[in-house]
N, C-alpha and C positions, 0 to 999 in steps of 0.2 A: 436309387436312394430311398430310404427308406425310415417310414416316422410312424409311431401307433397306431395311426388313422390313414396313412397312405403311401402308396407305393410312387413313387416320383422316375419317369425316363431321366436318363442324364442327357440323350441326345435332342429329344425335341420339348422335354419340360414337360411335359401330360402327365397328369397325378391322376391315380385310380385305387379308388377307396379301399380300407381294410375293415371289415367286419367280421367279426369271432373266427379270427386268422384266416381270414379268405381274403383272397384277392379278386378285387372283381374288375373287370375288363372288361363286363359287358353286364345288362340288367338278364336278370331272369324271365324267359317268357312263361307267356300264361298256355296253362295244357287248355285244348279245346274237346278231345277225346275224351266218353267217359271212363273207356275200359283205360286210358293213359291215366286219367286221373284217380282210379283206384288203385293202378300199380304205382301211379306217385305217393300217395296216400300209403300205403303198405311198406315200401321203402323207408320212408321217414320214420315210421312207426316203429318198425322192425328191426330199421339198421345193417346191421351185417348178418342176422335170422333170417332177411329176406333173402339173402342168395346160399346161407349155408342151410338150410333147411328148407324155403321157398321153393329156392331154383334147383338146389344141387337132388334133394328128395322129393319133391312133388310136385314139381314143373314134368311135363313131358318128354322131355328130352333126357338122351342118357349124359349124365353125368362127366363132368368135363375138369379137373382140377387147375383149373389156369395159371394160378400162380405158379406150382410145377413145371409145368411147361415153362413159362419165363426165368423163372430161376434153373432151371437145367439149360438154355441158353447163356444164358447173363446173371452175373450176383448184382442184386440192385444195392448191397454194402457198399462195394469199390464202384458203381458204375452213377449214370445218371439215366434211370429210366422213367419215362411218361405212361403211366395208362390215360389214353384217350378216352373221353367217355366212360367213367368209372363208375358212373351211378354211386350209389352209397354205401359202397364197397371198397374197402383198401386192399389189395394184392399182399402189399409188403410195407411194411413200416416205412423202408425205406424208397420206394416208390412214388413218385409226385402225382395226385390223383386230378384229374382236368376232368370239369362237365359244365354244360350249358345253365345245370340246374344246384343252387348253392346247399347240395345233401349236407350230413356233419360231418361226411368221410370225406369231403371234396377241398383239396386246399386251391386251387386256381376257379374261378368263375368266365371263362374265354367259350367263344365260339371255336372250333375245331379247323374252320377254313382260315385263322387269322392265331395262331397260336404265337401268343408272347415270349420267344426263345429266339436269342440269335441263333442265324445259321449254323451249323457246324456244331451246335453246343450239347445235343443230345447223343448220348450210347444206344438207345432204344426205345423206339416208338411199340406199345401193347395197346389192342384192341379187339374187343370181344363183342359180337355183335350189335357193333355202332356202325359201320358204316351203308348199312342199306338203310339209314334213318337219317342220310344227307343228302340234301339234292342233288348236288355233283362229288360222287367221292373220287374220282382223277384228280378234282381240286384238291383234296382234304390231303389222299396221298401224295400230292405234289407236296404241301406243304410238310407234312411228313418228312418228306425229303430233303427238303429245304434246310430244317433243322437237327436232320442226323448226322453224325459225325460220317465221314467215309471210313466205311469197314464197321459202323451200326448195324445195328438189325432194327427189322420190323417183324412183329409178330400180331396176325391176325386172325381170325375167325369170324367169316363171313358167312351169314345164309345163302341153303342152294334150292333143295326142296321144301320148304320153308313155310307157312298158312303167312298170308299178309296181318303182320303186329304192328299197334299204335305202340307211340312210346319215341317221341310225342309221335310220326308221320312216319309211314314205310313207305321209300321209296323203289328199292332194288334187290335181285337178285343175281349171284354172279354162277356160272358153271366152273367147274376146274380149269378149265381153258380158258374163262374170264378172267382169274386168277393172272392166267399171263398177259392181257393187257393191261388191267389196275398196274399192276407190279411190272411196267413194261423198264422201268429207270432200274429197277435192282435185280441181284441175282440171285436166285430162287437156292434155298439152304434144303428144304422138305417141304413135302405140303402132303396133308395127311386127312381123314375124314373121321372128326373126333363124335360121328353120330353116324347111324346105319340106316336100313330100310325099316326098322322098327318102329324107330323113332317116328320117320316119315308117317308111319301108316299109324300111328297113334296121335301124333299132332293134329293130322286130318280128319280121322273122327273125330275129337274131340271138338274141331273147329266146327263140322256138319251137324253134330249133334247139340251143340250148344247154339247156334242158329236156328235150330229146329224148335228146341226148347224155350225159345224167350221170345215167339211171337213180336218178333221185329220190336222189341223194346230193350234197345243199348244197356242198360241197367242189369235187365235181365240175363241179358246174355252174359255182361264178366261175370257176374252171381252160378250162374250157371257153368262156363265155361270153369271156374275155380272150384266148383264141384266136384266137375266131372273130373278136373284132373285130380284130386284129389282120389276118387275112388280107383281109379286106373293106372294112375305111375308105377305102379309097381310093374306093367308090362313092360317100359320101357328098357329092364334091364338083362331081357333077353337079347338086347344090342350086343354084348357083349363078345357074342362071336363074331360081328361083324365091323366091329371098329379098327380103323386102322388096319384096313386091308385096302390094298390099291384095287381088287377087283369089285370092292362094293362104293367107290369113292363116286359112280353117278347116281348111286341111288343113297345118297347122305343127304341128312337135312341140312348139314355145314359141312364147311371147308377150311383147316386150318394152313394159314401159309406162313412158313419161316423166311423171311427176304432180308438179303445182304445189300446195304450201300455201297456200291464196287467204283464211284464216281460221283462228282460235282454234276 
């Protein structure tokens, strides 16, 4: 049930508030990171520049077209898909954006372990390096589960070779063959490596070198580190020959995996 100011259960009566068409389920935490709280900072400011020119041109990493990806799975027109962790970034107009943190691209305000959807109700869960920023993600994709329809998909991209990123907390890393315990409930559709050894070996300098350069002063160093990728990205897209090739998939800084709901 629903009224300007709040979202009402019909089953247990909890009302949770509506603010500038967000739905909030939970309060926003406070970032403690400073290099989180520049990329927080940069996001808000930016908007959807932060990942279409940020991320896509002068982040380290080669270039990944995610919405593609999900729409060559699933039309989010006729379906009902979730980006988990969307940051301040919408995939698809018609795409439902969920994050911890209330961007202006985010229509849900929820934790990712406690997702407000009955069972069953989702066509597709999408997730693009959010879950090694949870502290149990077997939880998170439980819940995943929980709420896809059988014969859903989940689509993810998780770090492999990866420098540890705040935003807000890095927890994990998975290998390919981690991939098949997370995703032990569903049936694996493709799982592909949308980054190469390039990538890897330039995310890492840049992380040594901007450690180097900022004399153990936090500050320093995202100033630094956002420099250096700045003069350097354009190496990254010598990845080119190397993506999405099963023979370069252990030396990928990700891992994307397409997984099918095949049961309750």
């Amino acid at each position: 049930m629903y009224s300007e100011s709040e979202a009402r259960c019909a089953s247990c009566g909890r009302g949770y508030p509506i603010r500038n068409d967000r739905i909030y389920f939970v309060d926003t935490p406070t970032r403690h990171d400073d290099f989180d709280r520049v990329k927080g900072w940069l996001k808000r400011v930016l908007g959807r520049t932060y990942y279409t020119v940020g991320i896509h041109l002068f982040a380290p990493t080669f270039p990944l077209n995610f919405a593609r990806v999900v729409t060559r799975h699933i039309d989010p027109a006729s379906a009902l898909v979730v980006d988990a962790g969307s940051g301040n970034y919408r995939l698809h107009p018609d795409i439902i954006s969920v994050d911890m943190f209330d961007y202006e691209a985010v229509d849900i305000v929820c934790t990712l372990e406690a997702l407000p959807f009955r069972s069953g109700a989702i066509d597709a869960v999408v997730s693009r390096s959010v879950l090694e920023h949870v502290p149990d993600p077997a939880c998170v994709v439980g819940e995943f589960h929980r709420c896809t329809k059988t014969g859903g998909l989940g689509i993810h991209v998780i770090p492999f070779l990866f420098p540890a990123h705040s935003s807000p907390v890095d927890y994990h890393r998975l290998t390919p063959d981690g991939h098949d315990i997370l995703f032990k409930c569903w049936e694996q559709v493709s799982r592909t490596n949308p980054t190469g050894p390039v990538t890897v070996l330039l995310l890492h300098v840049i992380e040594v070198l901007s450690t180097i350069l900022s004399f153990g002063v936090a500050r320093l160093k995202s100033l630094s580190y956002l420099f250096l990728c700045g003069v350097m990205f354009p190496l990254k897209f010598l990845d080119v020959i190397f993506i999405n090739r099963p023979a370069f998939m252990t030396s990928a800084a990700s891992v994307l995996s397409v997984v099918r709901k095949s049961s309750e």
